[in-house]
PLY file of the C-alpha trace (Angstrom):
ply
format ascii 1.0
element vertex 95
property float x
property float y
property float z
element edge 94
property int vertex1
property int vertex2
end_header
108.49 -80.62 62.57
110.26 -83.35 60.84
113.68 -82.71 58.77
115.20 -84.52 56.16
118.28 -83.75 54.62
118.86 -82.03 51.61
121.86 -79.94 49.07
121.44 -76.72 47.90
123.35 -75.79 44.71
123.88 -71.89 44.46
125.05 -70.88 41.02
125.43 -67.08 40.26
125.65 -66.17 36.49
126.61 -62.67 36.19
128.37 -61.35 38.91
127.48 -58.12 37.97
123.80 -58.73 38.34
124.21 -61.15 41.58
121.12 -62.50 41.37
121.15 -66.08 43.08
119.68 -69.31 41.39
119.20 -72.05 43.66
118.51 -75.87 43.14
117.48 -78.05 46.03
118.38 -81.49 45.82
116.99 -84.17 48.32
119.44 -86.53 50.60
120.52 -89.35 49.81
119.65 -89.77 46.43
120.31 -86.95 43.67
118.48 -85.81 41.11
120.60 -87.36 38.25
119.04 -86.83 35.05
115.60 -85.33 36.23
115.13 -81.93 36.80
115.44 -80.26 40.54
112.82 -77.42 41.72
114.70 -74.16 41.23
114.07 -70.91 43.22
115.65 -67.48 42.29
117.05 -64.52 44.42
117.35 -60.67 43.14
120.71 -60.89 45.46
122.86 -62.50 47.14
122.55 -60.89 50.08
118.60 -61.37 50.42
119.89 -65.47 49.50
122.12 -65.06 52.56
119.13 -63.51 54.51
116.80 -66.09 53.23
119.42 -69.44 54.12
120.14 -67.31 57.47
115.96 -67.94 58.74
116.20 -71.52 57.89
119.42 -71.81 60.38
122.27 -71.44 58.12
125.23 -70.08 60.70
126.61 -66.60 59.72
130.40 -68.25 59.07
128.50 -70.81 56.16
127.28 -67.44 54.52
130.40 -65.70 54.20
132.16 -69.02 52.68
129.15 -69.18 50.59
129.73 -65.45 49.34
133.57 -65.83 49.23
132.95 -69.26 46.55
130.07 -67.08 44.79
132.52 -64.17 43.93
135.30 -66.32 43.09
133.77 -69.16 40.79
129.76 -67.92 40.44
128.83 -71.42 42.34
128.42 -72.97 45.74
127.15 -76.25 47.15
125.25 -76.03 50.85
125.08 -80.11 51.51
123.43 -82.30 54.16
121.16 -79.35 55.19
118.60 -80.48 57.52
115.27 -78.73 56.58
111.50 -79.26 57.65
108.75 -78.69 54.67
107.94 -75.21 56.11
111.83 -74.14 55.33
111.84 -75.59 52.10
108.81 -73.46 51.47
110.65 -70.63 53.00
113.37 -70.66 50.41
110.83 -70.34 48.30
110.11 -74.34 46.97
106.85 -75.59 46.62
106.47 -78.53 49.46
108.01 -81.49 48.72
106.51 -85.04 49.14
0 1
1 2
2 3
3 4
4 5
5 6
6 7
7 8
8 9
9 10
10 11
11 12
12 13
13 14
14 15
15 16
16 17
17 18
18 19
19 20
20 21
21 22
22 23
23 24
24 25
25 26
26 27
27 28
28 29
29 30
30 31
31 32
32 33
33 34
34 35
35 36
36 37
37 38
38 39
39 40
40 41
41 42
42 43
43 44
44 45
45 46
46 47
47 48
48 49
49 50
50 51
51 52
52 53
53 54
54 55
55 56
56 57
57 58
58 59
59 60
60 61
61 62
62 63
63 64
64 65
65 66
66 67
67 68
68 69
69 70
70 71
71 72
72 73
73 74
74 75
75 76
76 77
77 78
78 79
79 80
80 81
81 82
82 83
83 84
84 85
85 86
86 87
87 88
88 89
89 90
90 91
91 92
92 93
93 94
């Protein structure tokens, strides 16, 4: 199971709502001016859930909830993930 490294944007557009919109952005280059896969969440908490399978630690998760109530966005970067956890948070498989 082979892992690359890769950023996860988390933005969070109506914190009334908190659904979760997630952009996954692969290491070392960036996706400047082309568009990155996208993956939506009805919550943050089943985000949390989601990031917590793929080996997120529990103390990343409450930053990441702390950053989404204050400013609606978070950044998750150098995340190592194989192609079967990128699937998991719910990206098609990337080449």
């Amino acid at each position: 199971m082979r892992r690359q490294p890769y950023s996860l944007y988390i933005f969070r557009y109506d914190p009334f709502s908190c659904v979760c919109t997630i952009a996954l952005s692969k290491l070392p280059t960036r996706n400047d001016g082309g568009l990155m896969p996208l993956a939506n969440f009805p919550s943050s908490k089943q985000l949390a859930s989601a990031l917590s399978r793929v080996g997120v630690r529990a103390a990343v998760l409450q930053k990441m909830e702390r950053s989404l109530d204050a400013e609606g966005l978070h950044t998750l970067t150098d995340l190592m993930l194989s192609e079967e956890q990128v699937a998991a948070l719910g990206f098609k498989l990337i080449a």
